[in-house]
DRENDO-1510 file (C-alpha; in Angstrom, 1 decimal, always signed):
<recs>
REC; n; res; u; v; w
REC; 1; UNK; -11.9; +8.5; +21.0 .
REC; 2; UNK; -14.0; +5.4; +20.8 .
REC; 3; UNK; -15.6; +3.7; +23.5 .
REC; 4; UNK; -14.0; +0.5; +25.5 .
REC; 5; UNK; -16.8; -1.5; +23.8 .
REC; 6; UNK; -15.8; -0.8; +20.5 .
REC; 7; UNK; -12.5; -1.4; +21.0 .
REC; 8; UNK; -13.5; -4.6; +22.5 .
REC; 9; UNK; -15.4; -5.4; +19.2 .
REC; 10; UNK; -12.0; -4.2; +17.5 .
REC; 11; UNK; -9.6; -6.5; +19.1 .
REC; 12; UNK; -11.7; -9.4; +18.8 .
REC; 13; UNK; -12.2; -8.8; +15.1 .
REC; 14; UNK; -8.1; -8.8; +14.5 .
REC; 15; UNK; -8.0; -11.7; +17.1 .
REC; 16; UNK; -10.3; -13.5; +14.5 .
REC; 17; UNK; -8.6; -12.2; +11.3 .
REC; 18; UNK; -5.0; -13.4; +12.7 .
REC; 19; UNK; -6.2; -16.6; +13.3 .
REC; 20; UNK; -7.6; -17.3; +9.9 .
REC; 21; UNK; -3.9; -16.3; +8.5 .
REC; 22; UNK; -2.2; -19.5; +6.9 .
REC; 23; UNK; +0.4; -20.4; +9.6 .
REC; 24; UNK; -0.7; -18.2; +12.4 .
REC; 25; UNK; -0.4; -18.9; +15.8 .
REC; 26; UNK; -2.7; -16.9; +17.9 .
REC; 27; UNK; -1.1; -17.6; +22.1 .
REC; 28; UNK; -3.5; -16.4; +24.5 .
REC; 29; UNK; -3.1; -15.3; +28.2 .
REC; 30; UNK; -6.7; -15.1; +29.4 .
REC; 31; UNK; -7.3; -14.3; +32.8 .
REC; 32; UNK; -10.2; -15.6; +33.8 .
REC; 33; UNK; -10.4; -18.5; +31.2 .
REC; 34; UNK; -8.6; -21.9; +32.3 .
REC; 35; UNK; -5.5; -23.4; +30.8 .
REC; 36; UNK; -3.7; -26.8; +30.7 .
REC; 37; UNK; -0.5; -26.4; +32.6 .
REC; 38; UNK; +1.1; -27.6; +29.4 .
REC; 39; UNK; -0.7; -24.7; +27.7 .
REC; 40; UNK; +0.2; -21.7; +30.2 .
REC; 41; UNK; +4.0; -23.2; +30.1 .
REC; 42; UNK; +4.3; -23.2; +26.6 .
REC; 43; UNK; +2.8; -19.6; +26.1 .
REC; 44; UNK; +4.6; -18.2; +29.0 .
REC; 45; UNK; +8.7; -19.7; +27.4 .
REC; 46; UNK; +6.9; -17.8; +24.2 .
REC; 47; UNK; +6.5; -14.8; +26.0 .
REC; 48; UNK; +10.1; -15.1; +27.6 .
REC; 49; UNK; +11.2; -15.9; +24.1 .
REC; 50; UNK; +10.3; -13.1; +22.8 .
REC; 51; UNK; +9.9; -10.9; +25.4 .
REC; 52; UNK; +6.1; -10.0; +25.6 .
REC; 53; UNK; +5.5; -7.4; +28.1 .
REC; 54; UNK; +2.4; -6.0; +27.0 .
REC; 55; UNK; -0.9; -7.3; +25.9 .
REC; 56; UNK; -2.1; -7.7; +22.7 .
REC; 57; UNK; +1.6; -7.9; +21.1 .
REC; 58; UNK; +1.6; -8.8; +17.7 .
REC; 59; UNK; +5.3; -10.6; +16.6 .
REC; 60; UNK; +5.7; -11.6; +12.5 .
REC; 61; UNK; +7.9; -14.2; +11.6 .
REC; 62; UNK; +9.4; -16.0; +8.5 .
REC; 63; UNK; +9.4; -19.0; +8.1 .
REC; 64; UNK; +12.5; -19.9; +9.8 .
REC; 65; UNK; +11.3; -17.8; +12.6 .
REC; 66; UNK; +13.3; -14.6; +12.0 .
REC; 67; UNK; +11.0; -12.0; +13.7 .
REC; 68; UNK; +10.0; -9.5; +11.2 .
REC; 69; UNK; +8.2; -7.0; +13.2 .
REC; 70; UNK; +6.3; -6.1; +16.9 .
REC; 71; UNK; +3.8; -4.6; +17.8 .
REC; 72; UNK; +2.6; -4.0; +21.2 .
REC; 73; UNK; -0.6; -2.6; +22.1 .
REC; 74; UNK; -3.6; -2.0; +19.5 .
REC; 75; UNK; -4.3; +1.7; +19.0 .
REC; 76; UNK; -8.0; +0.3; +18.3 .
REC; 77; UNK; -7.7; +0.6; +14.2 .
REC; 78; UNK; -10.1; -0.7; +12.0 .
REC; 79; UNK; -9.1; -5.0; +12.1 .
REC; 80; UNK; -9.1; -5.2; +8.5 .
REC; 81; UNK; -6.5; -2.0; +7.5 .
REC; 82; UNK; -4.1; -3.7; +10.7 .
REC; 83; UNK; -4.3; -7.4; +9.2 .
REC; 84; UNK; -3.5; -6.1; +5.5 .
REC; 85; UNK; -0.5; -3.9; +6.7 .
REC; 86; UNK; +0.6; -7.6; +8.5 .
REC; 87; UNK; +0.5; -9.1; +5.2 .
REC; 88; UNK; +3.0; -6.2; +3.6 .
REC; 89; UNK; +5.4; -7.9; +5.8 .
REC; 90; UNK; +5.0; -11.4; +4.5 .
REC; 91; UNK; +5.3; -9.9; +0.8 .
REC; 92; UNK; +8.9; -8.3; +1.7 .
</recs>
């Protein structure tokens, strides 16, 4: 089992890699960093939307928004192996 620091580093590192995917939306619900009210509202009809109720939750869609897959939680896997499994689903 890995410590809470390296799983720290982990999450981070797939927080970075989703957000250098071409049309990726990375919505963030930090607790101690502030938000626009428009900000919080939008990311918490998202959440709604599609039913977050964990944290990190990972949601793929297509193009026209048909959701392809969830995941909620990270099981603190190496960033790069979870990214490239997200980009299998893009491929299908």
């Amino acid at each position: 089992m890995q410590g809470v620091a390296q799983e720290r580093a982990n999450l981070l590192r797939l927080f970075e890699l989703c957000q250098s995917e071409p049309g990726a939306a990375v919505v963030d619900f930090p607790r101690s960093k502030p938000q626009s009210e428009a900000i919080r509202t939008a990311n918490e009809e998202l959440a709604k939307k599609f039913a977050v109720d964990s944290f990190p939750t990972i949601i793929v869609l297509d193009p026209n928004g048909k959701k392809l897959s969830k995941e909620s939680g990270y099981d603190g896997s190496n960033a790069k192996e979870f990214v490239a499994n997200l980009k299998k689903l893009k491929v299908k």
